[in-house]
N, CA and C atoms as an extended XYZ file, in Angstrom:
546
Properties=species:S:1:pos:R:3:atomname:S:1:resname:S:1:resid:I:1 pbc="F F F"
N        99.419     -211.435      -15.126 N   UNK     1
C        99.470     -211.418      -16.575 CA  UNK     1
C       100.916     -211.603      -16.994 C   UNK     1
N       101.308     -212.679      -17.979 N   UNK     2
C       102.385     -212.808      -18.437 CA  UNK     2
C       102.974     -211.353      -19.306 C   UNK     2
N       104.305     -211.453      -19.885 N   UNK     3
C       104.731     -210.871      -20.719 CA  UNK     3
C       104.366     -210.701      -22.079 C   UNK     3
N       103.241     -210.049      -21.999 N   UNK     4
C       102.621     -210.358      -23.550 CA  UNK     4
C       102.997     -209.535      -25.016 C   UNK     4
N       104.269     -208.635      -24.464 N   UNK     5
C       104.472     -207.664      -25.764 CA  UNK     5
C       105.911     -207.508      -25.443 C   UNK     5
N       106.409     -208.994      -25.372 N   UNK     6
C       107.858     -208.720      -25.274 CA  UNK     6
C       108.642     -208.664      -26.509 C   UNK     6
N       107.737     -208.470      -27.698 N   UNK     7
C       108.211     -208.246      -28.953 CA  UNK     7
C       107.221     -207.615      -29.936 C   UNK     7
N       107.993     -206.224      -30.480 N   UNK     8
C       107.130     -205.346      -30.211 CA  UNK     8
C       107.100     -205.151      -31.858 C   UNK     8
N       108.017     -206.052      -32.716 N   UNK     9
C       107.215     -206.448      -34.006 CA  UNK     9
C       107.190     -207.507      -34.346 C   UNK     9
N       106.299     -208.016      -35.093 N   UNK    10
C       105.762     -209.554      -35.426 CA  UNK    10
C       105.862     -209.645      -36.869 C   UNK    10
N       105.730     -208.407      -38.138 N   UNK    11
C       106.184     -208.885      -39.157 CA  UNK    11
C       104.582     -209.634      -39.560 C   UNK    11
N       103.708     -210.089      -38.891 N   UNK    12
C       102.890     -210.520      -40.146 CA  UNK    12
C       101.952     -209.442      -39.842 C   UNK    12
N       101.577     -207.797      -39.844 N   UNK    13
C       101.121     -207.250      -40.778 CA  UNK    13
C       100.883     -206.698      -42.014 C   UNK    13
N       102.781     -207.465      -42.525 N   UNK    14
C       103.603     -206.580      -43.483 CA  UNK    14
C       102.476     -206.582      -44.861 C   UNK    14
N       102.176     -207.613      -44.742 N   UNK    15
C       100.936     -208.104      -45.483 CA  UNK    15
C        99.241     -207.012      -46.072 C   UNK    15
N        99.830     -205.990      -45.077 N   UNK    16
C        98.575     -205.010      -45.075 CA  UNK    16
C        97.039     -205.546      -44.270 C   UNK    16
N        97.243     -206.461      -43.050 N   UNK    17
C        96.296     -206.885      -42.300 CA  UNK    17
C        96.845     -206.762      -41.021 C   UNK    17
N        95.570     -206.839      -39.949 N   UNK    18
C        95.840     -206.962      -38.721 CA  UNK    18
C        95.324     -208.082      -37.942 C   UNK    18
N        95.654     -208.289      -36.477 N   UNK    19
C        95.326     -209.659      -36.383 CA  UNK    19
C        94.066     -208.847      -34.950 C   UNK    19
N        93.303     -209.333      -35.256 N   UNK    20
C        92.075     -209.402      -34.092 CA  UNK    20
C        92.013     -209.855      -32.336 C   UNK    20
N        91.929     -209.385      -31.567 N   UNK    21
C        91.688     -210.463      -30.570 CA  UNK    21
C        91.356     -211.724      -30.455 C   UNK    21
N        91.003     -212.188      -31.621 N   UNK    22
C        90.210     -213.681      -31.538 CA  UNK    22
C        91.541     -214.346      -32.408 C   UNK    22
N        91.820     -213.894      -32.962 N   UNK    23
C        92.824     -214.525      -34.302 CA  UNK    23
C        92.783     -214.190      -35.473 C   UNK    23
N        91.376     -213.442      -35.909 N   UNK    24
C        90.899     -213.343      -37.308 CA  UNK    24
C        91.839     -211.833      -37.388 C   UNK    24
N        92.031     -212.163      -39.069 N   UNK    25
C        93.009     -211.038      -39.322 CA  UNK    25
C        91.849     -210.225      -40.413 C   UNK    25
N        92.380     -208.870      -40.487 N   UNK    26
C        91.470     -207.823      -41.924 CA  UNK    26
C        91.894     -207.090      -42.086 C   UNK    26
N        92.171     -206.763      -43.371 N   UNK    27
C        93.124     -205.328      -44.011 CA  UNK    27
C        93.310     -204.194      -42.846 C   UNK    27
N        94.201     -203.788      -42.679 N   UNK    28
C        94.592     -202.535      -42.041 CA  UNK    28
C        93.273     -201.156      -42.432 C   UNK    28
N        92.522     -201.265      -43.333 N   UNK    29
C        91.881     -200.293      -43.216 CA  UNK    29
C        90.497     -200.207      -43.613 C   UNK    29
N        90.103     -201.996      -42.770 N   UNK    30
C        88.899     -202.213      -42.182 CA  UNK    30
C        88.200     -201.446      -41.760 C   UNK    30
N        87.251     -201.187      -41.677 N   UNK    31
C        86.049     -200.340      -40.911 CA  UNK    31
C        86.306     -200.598      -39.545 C   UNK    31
N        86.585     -201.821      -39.295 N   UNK    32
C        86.539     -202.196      -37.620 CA  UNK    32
C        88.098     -201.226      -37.572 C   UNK    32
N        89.479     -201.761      -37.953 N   UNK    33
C        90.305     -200.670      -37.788 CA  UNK    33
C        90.543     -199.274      -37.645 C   UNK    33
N        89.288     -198.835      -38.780 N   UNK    34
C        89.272     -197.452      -38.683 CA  UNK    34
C        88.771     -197.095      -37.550 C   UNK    34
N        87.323     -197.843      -37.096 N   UNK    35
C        87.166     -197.589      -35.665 CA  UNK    35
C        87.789     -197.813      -34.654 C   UNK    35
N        88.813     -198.462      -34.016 N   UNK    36
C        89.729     -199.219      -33.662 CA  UNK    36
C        91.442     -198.015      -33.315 C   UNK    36
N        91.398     -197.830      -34.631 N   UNK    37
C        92.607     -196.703      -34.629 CA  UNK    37
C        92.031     -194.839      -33.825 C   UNK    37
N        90.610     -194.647      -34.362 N   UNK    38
C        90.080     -193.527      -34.094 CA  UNK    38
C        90.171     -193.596      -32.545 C   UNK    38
N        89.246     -194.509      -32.085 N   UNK    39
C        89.317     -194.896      -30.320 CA  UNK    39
C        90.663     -194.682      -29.667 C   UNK    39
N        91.814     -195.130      -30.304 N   UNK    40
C        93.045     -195.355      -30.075 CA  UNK    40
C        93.620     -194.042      -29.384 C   UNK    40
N        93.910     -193.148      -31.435 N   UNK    41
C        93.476     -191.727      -30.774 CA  UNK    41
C        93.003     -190.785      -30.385 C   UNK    41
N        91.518     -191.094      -29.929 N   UNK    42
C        90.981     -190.449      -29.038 CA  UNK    42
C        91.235     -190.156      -27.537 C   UNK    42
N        92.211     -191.537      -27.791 N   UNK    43
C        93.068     -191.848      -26.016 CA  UNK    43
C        93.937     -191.382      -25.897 C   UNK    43
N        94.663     -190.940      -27.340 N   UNK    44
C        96.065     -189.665      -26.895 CA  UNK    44
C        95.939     -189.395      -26.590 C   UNK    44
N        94.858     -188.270      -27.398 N   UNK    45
C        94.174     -187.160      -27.477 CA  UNK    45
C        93.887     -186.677      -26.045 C   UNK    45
N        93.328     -187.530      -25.286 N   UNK    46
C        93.051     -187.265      -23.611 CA  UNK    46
C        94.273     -187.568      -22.732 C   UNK    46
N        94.995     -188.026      -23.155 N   UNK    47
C        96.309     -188.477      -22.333 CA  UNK    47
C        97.191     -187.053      -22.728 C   UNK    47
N        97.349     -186.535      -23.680 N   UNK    48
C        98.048     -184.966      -23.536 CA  UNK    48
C        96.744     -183.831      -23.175 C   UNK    48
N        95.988     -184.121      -23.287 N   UNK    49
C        94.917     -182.972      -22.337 CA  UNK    49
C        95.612     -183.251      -20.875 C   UNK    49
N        95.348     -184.125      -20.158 N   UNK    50
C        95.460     -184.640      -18.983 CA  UNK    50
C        96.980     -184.410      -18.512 C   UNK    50
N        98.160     -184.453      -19.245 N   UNK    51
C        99.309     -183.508      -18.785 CA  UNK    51
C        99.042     -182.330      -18.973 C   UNK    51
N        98.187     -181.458      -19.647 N   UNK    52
C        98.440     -179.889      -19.119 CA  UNK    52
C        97.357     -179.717      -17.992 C   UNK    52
N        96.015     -180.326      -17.302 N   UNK    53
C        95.256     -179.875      -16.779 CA  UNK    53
C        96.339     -180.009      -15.322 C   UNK    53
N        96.178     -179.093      -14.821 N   UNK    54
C        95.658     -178.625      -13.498 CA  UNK    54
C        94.706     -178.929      -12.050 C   UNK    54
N        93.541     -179.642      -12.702 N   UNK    55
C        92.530     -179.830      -11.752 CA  UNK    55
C        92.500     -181.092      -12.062 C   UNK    55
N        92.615     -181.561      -10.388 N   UNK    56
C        93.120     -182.806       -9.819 CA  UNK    56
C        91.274     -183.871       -9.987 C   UNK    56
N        90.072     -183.467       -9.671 N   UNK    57
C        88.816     -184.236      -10.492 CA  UNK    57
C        88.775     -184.578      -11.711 C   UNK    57
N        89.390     -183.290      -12.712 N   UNK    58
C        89.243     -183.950      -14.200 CA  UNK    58
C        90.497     -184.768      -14.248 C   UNK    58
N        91.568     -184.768      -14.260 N   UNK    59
C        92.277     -185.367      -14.105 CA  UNK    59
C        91.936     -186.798      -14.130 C   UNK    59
N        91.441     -186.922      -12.814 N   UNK    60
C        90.693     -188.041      -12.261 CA  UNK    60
C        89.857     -188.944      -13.169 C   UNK    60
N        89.048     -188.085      -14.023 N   UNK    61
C        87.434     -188.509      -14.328 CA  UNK    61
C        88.314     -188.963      -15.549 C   UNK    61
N        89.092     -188.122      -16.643 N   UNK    62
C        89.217     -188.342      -17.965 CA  UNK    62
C        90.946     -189.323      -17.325 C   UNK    62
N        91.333     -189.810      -16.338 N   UNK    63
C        92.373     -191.093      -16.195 CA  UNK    63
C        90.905     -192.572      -16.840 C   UNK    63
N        89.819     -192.367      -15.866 N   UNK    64
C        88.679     -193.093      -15.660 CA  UNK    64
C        88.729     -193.619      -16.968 C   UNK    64
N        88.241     -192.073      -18.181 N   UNK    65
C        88.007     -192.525      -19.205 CA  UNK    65
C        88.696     -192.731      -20.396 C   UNK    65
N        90.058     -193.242      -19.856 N   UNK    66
C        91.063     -193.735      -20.555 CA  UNK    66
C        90.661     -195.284      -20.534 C   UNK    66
N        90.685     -195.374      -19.449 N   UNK    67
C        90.036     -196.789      -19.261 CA  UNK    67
C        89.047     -198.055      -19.939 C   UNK    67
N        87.942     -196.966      -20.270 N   UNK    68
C        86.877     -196.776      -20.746 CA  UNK    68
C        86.990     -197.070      -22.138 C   UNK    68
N        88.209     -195.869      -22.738 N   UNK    69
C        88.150     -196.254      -24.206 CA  UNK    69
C        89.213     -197.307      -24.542 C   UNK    69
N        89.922     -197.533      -23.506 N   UNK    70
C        90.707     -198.930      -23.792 CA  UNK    70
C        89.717     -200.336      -23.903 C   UNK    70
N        88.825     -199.995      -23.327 N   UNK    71
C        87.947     -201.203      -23.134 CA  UNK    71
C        86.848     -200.986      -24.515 C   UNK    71
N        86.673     -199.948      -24.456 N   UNK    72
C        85.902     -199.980      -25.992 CA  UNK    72
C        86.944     -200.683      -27.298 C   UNK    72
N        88.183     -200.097      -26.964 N   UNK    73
C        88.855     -200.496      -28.284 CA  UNK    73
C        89.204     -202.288      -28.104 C   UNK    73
N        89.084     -202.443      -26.872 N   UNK    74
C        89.188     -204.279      -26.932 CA  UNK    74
C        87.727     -204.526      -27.261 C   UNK    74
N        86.665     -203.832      -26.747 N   UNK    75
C        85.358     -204.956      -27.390 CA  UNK    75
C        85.132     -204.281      -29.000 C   UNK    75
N        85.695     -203.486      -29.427 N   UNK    76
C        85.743     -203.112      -31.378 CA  UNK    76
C        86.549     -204.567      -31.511 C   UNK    76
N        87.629     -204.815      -30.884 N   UNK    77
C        88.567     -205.722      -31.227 CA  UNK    77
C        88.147     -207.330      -31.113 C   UNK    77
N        87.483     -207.430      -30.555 N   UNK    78
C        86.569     -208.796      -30.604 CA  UNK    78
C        84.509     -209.278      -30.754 C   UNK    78
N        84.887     -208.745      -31.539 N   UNK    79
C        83.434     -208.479      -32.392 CA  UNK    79
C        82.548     -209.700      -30.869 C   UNK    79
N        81.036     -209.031      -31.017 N   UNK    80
C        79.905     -209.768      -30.055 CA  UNK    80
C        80.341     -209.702      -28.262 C   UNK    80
N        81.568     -209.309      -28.191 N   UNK    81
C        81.684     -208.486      -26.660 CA  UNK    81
C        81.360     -207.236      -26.253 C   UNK    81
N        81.062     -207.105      -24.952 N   UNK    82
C        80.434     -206.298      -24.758 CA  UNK    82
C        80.930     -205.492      -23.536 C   UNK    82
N        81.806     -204.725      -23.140 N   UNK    83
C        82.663     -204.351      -21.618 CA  UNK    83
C        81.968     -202.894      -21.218 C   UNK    83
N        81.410     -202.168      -22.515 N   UNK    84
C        80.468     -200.971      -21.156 CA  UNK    84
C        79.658     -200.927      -20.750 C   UNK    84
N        79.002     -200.552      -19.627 N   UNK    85
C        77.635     -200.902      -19.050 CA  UNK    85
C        77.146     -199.651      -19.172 C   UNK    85
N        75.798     -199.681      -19.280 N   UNK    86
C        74.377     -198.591      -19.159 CA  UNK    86
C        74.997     -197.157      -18.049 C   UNK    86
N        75.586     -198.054      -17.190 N   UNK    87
C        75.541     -196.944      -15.959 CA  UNK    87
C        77.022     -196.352      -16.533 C   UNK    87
N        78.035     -196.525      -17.176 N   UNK    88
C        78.855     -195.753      -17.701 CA  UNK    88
C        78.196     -194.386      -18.553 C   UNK    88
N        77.525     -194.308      -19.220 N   UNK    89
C        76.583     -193.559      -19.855 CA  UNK    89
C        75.822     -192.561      -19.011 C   UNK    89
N        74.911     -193.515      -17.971 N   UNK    90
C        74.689     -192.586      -17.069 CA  UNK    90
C        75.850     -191.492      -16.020 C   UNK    90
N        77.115     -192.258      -16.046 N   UNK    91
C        77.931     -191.166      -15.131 CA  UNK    91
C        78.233     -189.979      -15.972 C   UNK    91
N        78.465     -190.118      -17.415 N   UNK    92
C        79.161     -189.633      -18.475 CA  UNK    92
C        77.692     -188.451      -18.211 C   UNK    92
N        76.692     -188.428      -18.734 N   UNK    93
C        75.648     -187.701      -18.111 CA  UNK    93
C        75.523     -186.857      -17.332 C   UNK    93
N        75.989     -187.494      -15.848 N   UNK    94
C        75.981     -186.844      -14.640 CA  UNK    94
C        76.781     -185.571      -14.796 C   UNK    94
N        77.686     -186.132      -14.871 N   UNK    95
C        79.318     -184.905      -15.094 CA  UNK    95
C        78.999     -184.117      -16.382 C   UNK    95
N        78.207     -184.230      -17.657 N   UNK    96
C        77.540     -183.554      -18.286 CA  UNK    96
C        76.504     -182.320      -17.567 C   UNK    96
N        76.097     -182.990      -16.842 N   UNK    97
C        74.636     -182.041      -16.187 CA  UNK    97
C        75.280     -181.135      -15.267 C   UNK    97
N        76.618     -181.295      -14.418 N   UNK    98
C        76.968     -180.752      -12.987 CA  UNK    98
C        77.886     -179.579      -13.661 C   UNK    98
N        78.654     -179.495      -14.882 N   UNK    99
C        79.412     -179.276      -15.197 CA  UNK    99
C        78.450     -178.189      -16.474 C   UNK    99
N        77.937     -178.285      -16.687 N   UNK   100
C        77.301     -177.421      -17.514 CA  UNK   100
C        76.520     -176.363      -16.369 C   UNK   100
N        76.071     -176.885      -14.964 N   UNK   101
C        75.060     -175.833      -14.035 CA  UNK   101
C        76.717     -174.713      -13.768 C   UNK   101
N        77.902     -175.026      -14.460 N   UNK   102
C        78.735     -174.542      -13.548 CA  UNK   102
C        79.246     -172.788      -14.302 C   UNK   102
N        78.508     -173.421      -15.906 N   UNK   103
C        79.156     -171.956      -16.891 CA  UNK   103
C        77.788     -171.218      -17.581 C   UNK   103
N        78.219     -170.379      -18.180 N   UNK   104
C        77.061     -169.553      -19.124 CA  UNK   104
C        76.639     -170.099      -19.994 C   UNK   104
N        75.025     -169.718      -20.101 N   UNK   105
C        74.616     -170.404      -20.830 CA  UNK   105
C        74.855     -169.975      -22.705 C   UNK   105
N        75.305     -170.553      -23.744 N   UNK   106
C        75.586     -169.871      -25.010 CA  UNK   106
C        74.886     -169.052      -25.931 C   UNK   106
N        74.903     -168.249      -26.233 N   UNK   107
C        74.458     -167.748      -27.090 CA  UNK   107
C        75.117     -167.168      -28.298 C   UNK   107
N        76.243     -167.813      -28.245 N   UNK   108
C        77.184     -168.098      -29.609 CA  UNK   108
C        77.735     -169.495      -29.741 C   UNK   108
N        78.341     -169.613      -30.854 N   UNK   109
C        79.225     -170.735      -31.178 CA  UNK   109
C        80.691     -170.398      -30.461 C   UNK   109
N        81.105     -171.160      -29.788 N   UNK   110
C        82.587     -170.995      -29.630 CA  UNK   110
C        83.527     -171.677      -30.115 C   UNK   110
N        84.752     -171.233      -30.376 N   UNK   111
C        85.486     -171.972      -31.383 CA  UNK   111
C        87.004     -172.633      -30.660 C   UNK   111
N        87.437     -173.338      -30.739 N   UNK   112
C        88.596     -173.953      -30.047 CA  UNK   112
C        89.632     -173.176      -29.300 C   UNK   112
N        89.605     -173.279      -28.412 N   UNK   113
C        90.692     -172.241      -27.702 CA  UNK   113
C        90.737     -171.727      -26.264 C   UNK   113
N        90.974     -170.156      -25.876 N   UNK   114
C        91.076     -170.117      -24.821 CA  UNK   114
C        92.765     -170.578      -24.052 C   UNK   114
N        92.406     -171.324      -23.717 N   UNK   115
C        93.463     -171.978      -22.771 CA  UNK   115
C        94.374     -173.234      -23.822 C   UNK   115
N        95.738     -173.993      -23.522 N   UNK   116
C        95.915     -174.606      -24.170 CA  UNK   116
C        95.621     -176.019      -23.848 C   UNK   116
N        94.983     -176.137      -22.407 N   UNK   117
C        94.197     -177.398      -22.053 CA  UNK   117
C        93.184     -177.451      -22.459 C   UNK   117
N        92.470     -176.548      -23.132 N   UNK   118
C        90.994     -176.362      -23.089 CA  UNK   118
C        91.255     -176.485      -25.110 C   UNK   118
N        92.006     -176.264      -25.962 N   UNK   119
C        92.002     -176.303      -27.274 CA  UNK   119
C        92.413     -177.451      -27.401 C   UNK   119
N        93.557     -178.253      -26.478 N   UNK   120
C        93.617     -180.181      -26.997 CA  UNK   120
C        92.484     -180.493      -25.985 C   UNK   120
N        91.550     -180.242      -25.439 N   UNK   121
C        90.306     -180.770      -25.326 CA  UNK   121
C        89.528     -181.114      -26.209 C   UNK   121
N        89.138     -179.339      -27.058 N   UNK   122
C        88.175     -179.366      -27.956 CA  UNK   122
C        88.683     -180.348      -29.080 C   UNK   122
N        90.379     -180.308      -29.013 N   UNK   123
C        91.120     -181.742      -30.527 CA  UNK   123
C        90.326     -182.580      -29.789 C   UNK   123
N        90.098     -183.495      -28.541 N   UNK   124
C        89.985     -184.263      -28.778 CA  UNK   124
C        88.547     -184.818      -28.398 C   UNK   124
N        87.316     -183.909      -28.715 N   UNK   125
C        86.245     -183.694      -28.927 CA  UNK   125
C        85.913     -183.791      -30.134 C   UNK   125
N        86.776     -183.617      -31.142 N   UNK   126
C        86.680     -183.418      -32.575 CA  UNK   126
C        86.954     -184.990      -32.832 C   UNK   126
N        87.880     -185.637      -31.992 N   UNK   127
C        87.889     -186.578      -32.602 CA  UNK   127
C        87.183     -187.701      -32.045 C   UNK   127
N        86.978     -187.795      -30.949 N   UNK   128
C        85.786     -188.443      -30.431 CA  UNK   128
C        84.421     -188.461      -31.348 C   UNK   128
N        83.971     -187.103      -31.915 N   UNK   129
C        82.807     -187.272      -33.086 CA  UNK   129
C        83.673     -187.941      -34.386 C   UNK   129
N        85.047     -187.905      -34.237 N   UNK   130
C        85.439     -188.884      -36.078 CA  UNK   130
C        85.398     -190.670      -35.471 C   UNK   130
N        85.718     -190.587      -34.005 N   UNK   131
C        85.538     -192.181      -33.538 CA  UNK   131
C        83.922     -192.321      -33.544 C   UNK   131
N        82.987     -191.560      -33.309 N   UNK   132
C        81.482     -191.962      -32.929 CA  UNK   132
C        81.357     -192.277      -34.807 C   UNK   132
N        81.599     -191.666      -35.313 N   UNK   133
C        81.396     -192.055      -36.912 CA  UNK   133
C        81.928     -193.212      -37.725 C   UNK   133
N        83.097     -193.120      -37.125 N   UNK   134
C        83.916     -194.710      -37.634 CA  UNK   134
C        82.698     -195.925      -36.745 C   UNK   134
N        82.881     -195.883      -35.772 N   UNK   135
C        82.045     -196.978      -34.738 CA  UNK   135
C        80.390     -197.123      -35.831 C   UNK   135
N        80.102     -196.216      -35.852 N   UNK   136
C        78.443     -196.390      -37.229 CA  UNK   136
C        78.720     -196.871      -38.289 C   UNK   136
N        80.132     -196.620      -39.074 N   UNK   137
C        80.364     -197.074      -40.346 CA  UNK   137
C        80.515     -198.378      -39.714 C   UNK   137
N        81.046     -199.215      -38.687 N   UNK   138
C        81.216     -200.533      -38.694 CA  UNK   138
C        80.107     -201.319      -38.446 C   UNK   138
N        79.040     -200.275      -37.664 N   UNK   139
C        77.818     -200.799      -37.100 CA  UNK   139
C        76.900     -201.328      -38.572 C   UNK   139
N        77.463     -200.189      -39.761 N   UNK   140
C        76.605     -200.426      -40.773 CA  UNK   140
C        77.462     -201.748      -41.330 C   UNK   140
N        78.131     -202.477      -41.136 N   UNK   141
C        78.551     -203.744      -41.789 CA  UNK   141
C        78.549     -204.693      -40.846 C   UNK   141
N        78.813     -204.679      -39.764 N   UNK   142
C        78.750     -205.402      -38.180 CA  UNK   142
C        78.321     -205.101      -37.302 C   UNK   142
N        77.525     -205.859      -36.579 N   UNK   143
C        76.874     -205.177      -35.785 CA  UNK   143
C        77.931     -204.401      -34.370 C   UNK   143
N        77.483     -203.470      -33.694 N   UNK   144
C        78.473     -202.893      -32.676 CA  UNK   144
C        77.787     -202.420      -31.529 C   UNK   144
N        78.035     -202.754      -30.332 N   UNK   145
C        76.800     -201.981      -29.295 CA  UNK   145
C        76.619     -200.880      -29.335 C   UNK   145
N        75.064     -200.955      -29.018 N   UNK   146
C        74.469     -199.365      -29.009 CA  UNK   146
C        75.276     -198.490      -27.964 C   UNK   146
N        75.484     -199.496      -26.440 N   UNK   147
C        76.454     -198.190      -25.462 CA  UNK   147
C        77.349     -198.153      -25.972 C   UNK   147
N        78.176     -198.400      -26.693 N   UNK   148
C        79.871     -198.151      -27.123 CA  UNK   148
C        79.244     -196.944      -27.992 C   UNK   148
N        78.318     -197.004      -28.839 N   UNK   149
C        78.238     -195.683      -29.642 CA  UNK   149
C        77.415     -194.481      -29.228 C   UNK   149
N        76.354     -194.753      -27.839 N   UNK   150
C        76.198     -193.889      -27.077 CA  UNK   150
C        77.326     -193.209      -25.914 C   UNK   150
N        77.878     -193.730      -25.473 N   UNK   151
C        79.353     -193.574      -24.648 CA  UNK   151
C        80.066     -192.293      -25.730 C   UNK   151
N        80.129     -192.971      -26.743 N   UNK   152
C        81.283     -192.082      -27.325 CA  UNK   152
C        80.566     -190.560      -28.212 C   UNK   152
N        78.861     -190.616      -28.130 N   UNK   153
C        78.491     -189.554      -27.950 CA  UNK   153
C        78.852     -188.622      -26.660 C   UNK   153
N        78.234     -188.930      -25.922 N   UNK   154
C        78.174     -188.575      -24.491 CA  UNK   154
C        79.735     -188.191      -24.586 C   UNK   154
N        80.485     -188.843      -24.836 N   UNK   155
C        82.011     -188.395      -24.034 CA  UNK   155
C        82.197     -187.291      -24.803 C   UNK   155
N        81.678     -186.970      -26.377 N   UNK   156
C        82.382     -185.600      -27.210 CA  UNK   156
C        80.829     -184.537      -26.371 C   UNK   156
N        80.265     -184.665      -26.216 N   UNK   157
C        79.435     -183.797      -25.234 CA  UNK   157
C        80.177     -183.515      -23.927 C   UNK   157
N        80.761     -184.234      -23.360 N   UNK   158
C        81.247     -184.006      -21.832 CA  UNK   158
C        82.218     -183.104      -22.050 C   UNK   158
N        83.389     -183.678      -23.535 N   UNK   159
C        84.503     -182.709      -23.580 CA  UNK   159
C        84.197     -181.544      -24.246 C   UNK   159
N        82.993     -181.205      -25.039 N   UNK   160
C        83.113     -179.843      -25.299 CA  UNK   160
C        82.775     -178.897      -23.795 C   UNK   160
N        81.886     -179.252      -22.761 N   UNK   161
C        81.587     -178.870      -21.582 CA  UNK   161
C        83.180     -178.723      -20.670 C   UNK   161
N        83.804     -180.237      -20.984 N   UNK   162
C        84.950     -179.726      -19.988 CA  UNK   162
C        85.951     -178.997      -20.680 C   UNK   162
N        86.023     -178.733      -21.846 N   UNK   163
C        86.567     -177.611      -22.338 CA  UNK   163
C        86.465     -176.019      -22.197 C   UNK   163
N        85.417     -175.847      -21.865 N   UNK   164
C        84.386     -174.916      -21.019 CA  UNK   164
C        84.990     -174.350      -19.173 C   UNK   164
N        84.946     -175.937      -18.907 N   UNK   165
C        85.036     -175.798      -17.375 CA  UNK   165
C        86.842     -175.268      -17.582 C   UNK   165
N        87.704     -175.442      -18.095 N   UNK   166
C        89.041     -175.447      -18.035 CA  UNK   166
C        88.868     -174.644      -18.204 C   UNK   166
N        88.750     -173.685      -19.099 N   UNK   167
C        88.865     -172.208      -19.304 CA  UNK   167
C        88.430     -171.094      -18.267 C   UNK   167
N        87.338     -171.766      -17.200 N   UNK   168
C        86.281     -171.396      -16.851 CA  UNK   168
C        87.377     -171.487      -15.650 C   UNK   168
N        88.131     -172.164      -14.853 N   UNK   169
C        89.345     -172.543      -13.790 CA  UNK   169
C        90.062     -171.779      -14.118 C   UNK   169
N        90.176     -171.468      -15.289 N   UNK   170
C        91.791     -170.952      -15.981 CA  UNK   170
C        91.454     -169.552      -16.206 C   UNK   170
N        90.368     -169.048      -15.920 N   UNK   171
C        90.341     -167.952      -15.804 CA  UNK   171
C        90.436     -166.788      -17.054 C   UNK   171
N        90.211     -168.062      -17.959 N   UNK   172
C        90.321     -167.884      -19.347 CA  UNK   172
C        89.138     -167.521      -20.496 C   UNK   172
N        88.554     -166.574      -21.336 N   UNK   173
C        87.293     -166.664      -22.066 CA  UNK   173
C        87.397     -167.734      -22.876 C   UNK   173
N        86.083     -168.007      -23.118 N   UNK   174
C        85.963     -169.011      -23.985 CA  UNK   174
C        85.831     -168.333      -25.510 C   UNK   174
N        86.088     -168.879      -26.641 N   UNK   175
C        86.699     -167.686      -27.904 CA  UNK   175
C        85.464     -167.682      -28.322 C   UNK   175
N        84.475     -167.013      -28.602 N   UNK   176
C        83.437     -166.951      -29.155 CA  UNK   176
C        83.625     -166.469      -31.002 C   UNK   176
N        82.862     -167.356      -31.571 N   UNK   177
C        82.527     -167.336      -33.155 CA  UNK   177
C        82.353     -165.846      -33.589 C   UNK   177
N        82.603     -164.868      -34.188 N   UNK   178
C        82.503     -163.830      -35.014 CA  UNK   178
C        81.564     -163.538      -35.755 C   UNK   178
N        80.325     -163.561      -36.221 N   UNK   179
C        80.079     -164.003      -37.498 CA  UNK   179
C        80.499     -162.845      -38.492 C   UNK   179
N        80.877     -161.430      -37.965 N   UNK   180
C        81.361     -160.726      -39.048 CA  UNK   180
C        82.635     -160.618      -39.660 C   UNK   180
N        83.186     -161.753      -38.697 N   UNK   181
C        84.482     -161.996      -39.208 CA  UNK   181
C        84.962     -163.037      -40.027 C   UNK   181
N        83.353     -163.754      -40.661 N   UNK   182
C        83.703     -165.091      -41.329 CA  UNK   182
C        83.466     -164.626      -43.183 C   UNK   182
């Protein structure tokens, strides 16, 4: 791959548009952008989880699904492509199912916290459901694949679970909801 960002401003967004993978440009705060930017940071969001964890599998799994949402945010970025497959969904699943046989089962709400790997988890669980929502608002004007918006269910399911499991390593409670304290 050549040098493709050897200049790292271009000056024609100044305009209040962005330019597409294909060429086509649309206001900065497109539906496809909004979905587009959300995905984006949803990938911080896991990229500073992933410097405080500890455990060398998640680590692993959520490097994976950096990947994952880079590739979602290139097929948002070129409308009628398609880069996740069925069986991404199904792994996202798997590690759902193995990872839940591993903690208690709830009988409260728990609220962000615990550990400080385990609270920029739950951030970025929170925002994974504001990317699964942007991705529908675009679906409702363009069409968008069903796995890109099942994926990004599944992934705010996995991270409230591995938010769970971190605490659960860390030796940490998970903060349970109050209700007499609301």
């Amino acid at each position: 791959m050549g040098n493709r960002l050897s200049k790292l401003y271009t000056r024609t967004g100044d305009d209040g548009t962005s330019g597409l993978s294909g060429g086509a440009r649309v206001a900065k705060n497109h539906e496809r952008m909004n979905a587009m930017g959300s995905v984006d940071e949803l990938n911080s969001a896991i990229g500073l989880m992933i410097c405080k964890l500890e455990d060398q599998e998640l680590k692993a799994l959520y490097i994976g699904i950096q990947h994952d949402l880079f590739n979602i945010g290139g097929e948002i970025s070129m409308p009628g492509h398609s880069f996740i497959k069925d069986s991404k969904i199904d792994q996202l699943e798997a590690e759902i199912d193995a990872y839940n046989e591993c903690v208690k089962p709830l009988k409260d709400f728990i609220l962000p916290g615990g550990s400080e790997a385990a609270a920029i988890c739950h951030m970025a669980r929170a925002i994974a459901r504001r990317a699964e929502r942007d991705v529908v608002s675009l679906h409702q004007l363009e069409p968008v694949n069903d796995t890109t918006r099942i994926y990004l269910n599944r992934l705010s399911d996995l991270l409230f679970v591995s938010a769970r499991i971190i605490n659960l390593k860390l030796g940490q409670e998970d903060v349970l909801w109050k209700k007499e304290l609301a």
